[in-house]
C-alpha positions as CSV (number, residue, x, y, z in Angstrom):
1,X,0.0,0.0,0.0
2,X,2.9,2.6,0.3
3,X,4.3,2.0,-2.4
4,X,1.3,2.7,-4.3
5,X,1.1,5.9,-2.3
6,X,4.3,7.4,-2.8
7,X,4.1,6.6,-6.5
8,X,0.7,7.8,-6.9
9,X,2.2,11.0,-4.8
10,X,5.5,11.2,-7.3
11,X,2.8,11.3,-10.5
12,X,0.6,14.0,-8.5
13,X,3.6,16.5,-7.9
14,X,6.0,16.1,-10.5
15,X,2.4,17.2,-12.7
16,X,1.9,19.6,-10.3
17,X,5.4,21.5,-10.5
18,X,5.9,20.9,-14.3
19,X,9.3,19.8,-13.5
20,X,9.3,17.6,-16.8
21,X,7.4,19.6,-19.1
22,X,9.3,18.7,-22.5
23,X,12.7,18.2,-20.9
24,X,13.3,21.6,-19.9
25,X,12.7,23.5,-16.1
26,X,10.8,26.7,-15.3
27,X,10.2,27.6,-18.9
28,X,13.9,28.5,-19.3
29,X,16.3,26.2,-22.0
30,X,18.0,24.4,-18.9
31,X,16.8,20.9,-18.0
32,X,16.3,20.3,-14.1
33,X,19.4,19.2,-13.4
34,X,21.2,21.6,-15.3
35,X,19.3,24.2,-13.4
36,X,20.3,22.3,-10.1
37,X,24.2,23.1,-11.1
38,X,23.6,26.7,-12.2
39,X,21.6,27.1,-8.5
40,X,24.7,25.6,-6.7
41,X,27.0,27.4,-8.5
42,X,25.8,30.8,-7.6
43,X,25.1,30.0,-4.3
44,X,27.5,27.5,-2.5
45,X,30.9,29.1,-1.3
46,X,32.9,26.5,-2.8
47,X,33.3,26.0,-6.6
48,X,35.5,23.5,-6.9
49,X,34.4,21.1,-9.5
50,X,34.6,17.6,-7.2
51,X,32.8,19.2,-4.5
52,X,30.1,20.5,-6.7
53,X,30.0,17.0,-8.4
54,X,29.8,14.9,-4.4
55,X,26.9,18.1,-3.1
56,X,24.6,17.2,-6.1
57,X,25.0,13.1,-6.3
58,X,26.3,13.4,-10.7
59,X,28.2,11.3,-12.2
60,X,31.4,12.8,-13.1
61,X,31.5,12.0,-16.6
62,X,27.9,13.5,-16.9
63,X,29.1,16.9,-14.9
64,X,32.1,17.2,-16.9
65,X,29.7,17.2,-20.1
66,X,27.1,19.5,-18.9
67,X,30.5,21.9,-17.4
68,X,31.4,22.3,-21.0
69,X,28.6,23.0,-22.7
70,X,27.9,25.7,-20.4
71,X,31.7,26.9,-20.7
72,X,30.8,26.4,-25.4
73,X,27.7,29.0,-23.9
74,X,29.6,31.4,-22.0
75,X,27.8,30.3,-18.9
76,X,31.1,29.1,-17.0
77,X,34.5,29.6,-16.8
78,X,37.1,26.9,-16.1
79,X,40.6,27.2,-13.9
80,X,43.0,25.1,-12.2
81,X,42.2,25.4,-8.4
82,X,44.6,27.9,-6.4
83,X,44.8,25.1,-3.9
84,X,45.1,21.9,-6.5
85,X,46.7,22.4,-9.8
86,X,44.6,19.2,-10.7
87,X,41.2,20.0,-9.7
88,X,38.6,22.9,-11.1
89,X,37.7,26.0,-9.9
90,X,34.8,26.4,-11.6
91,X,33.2,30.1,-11.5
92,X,29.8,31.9,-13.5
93,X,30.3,34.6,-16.0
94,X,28.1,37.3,-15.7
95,X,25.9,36.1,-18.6
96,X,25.9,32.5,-16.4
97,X,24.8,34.6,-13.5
98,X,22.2,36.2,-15.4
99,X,20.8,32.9,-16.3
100,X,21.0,31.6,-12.4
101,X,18.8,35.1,-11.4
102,X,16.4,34.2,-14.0
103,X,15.9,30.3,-12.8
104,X,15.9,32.0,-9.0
105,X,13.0,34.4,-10.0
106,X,10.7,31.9,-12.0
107,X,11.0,29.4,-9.0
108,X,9.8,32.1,-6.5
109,X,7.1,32.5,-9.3
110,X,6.1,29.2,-9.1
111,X,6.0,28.3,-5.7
112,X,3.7,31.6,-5.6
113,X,1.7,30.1,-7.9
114,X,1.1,27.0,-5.8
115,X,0.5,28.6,-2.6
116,X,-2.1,31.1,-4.6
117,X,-3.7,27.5,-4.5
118,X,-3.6,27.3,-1.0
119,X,-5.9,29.4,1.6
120,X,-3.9,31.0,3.5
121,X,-4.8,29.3,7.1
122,X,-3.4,26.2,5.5
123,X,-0.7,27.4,4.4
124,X,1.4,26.1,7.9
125,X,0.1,22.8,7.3
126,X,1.1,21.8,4.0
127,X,4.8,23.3,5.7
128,X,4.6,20.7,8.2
129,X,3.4,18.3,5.9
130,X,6.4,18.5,3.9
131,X,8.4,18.6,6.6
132,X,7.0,15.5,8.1
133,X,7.7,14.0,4.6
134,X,11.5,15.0,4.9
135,X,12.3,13.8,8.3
136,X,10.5,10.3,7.5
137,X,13.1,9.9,4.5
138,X,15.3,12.5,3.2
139,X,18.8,11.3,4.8
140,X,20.7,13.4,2.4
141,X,21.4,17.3,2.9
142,X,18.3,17.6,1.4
143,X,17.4,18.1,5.4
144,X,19.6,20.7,6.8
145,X,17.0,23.6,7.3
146,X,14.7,21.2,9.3
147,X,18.3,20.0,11.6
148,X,19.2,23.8,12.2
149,X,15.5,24.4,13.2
150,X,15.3,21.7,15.4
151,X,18.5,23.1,17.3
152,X,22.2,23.3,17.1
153,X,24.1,20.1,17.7
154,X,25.8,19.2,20.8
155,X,29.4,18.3,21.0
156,X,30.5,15.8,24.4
157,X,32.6,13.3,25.3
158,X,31.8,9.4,24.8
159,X,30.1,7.6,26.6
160,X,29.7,3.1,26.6
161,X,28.2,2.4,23.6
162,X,29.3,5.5,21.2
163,X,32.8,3.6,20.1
164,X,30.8,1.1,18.7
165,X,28.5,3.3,16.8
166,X,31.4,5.2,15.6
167,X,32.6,1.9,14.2
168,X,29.1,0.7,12.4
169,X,28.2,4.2,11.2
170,X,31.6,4.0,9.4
171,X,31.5,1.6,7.5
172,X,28.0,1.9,7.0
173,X,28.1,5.8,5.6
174,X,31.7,5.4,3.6
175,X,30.2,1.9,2.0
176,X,27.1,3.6,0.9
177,X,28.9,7.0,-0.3
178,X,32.6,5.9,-1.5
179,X,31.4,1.7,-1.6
180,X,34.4,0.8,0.2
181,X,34.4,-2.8,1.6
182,X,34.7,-4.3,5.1
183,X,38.1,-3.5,5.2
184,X,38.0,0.2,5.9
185,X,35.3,-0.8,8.2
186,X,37.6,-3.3,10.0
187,X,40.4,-0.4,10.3
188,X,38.4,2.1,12.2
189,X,37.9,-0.9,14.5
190,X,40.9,-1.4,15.5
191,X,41.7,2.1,16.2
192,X,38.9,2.6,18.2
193,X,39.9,-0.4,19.9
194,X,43.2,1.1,20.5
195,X,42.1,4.0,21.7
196,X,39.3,1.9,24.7
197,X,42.8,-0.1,25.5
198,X,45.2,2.4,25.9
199,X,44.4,6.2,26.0
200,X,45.5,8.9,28.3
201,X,42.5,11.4,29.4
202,X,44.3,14.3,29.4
203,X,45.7,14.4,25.9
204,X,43.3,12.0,24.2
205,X,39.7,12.6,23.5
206,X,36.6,11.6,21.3
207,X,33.5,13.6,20.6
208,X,30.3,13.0,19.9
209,X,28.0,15.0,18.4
210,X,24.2,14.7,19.4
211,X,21.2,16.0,17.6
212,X,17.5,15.7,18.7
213,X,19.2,13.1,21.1
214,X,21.2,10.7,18.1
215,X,24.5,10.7,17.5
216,X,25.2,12.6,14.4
217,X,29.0,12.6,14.4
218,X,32.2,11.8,15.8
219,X,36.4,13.3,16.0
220,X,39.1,11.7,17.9
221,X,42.3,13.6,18.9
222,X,45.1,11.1,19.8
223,X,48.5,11.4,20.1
224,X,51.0,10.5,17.3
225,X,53.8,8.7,16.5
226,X,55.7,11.9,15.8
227,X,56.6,13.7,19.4
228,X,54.7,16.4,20.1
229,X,52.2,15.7,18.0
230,X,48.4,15.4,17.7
231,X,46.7,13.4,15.3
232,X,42.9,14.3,14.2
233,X,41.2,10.9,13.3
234,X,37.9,9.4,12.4
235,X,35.7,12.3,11.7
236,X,32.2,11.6,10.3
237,X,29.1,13.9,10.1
238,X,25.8,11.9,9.1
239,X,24.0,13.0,6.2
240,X,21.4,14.7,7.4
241,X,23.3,16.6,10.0
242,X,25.7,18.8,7.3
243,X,25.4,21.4,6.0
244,X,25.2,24.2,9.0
245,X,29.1,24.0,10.0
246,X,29.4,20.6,12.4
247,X,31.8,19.6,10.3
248,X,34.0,22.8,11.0
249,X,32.9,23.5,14.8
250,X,34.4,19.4,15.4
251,X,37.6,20.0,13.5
252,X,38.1,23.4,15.5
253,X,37.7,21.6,18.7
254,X,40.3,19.1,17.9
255,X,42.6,21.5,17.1
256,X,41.4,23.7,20.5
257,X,41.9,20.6,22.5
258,X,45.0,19.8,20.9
259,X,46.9,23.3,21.8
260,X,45.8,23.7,25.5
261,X,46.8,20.1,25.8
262,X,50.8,21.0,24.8
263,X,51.0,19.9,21.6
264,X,52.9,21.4,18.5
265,X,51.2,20.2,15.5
266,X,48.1,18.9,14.9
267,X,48.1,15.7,11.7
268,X,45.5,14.0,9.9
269,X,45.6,11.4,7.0
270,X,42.6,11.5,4.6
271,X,42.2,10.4,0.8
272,X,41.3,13.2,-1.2
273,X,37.8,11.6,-2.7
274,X,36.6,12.9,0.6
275,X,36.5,16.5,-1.3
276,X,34.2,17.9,1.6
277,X,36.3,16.7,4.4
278,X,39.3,18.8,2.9
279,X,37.7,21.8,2.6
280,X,37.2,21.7,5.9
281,X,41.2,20.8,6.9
282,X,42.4,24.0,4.1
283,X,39.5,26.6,5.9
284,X,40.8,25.3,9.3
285,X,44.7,26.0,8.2
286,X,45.8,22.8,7.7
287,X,48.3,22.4,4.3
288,X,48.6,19.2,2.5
289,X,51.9,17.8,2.7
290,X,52.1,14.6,0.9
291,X,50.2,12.3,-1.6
292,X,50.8,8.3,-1.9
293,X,48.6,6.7,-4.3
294,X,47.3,3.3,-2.9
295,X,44.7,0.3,-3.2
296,X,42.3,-0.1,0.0
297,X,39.2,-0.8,1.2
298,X,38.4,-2.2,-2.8
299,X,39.4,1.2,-4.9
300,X,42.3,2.6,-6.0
301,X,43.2,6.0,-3.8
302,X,45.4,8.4,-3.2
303,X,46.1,8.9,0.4
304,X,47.0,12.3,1.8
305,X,48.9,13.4,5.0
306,X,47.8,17.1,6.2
307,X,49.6,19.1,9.1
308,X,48.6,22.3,11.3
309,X,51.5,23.6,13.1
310,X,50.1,25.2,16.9
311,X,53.4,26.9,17.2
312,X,55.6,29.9,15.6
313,X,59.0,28.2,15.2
314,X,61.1,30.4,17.6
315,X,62.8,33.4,16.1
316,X,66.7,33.2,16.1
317,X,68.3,36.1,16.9
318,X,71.2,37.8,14.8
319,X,74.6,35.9,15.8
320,X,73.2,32.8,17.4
321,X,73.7,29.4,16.7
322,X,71.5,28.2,14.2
């Protein structure tokens, strides 16, 4: 029966919106999803060309078409990023910025439209209708207005049971996303395990981040290898919690944590298909400082290693050793 429902409900909106009327969106030449990357494009504060690919779920082959026939229409322009030679930076000309205004005012038009439909003291309903309709099962950043509504999430230490969840929600969020194997799963195991043997309170930490009472997210600060050093490991952020900064607030208190506890440096290892995990490390002032391609978890990678100095290196003065 809900099946039928939510198909019968797809049929009934998609006529209701127009959103397929002969291939194109809004009666402008774009189609809907080409209108989707103009939208992101003159809205999101990152245009790097793999972030915009993992925020809107394209394929890249797909993206890298549609980039180019709005680069042959003057829509786009094309750069090597400041940061990565080998990525994009991908950026609207004015005329592309013209387009993405027009597309911005004919939706406003036809959401008026629809709520013209609507008598006004129902008008809050059919808002928490919707809503209700997210929450049940948008787990996707299709969410994040609702999550920053329902509050800010809470950051606290672990308690019997999280370092288990950080485990599962690993491998469950990175196989669905990336489709890595029981392998990468099996990894973060054993450094959490690590971490319950052998861990010293006052340098070492995990947070967990709570929303509506769920864990949403987790960070570990541990100490590494290197003397004097930190090491920032195991951050995740659920789906349906990003997109208002929990990302950024956890990686801050890492590298907070880090400084009053002593430490010089802070370190992290990543791979850089997690494109919205390093925007996070380069806003935070963490600077890439090697690449080794490598196979894991069933996919070819290229592993990075990322540092954050907490320290000026001392000043010598004139006619001292060096």
């Amino acid at each position: 029966m809900a099946v039928q429902e939510i198909r019968a409900f797809n049929r009934f909106y998609t006529n209701l919106i127009g959103a397929l009327d002969y291939g194109k969106h809004l009666y402008t030449p774009f189609t809907l999803t080409e209108s989707r990357v103009l939208y992101e494009l003159a809205h999101a504060s990152r245009t790097d060309a793999a972030d915009l690919r993992a925020e809107l779920s394209l394929d890249a082959g797909y993206l890298s078409r549609l980039l180019t026939k709005f680069e042959r229409d003057g829509l786009v322009g094309r750069a090597p990023s400041e940061q990565d030679a080998r990525r994009q930076r991908i950026t609207l000309t004015p005329q592309g910025r013209e387009a993405a205004a027009l597309l911005d005012e004919r939706s406003r038009e036809a959401v008026g439209s629809l709520l013209d439909r609507v008598e006004p003291a129902r008008r809050p309903e059919l808002a928490r209708a919707m809503r209700t309709v997210r929450d049940i099962l948008d787990r996707t950043p299709g969410a994040r207005e609702d999550a920053a509504v329902r509050g800010e999430p809470l950051l606290r230490d672990s308690v019997p049971g999280d370092l288990g969840w950080i485990v599962q929600r690993h491998g469950a969020v990175y196989a669905a996303e990336y489709g890595w194997n029981t392998e990468f799963e099996g990894m973060v195991a054993r450094i959490v395990a690590d971490f319950a043997q052998r861990h010293d309170p006052r340098r070492e930490r995990v947070w967990i981040a709570e929303l509506d009472g769920r864990p949403v997210g987790s960070v570990m600060c541990v100490r590494d290898e290197e003397p004097g050093t930190a090491r920032l490991r195991l951050l995740l952020v659920e789906p349906e919690a990003r997109g208002h900064g929990l990302g950024a607030r956890m990686v801050g208190t890492v590298v907070d944590f880090a400084r009053r506890a002593g430490y010089e440096a802070v370190t992290l290892w990543t791979n850089d298909v997690l494109a919205g995990a390093r925007v996070l490390y380069e806003r935070a002032g963490f600077t890439l400082v090697s690449e080794k391609p490598h196979h894991s978890y069933g996919a070819e990678l290229i592993g990075q290693d990322w540092r954050l100095p907490l320290r000026e290196p001392a000043v010598r003065q004139e006619g001292t050793a060096p």
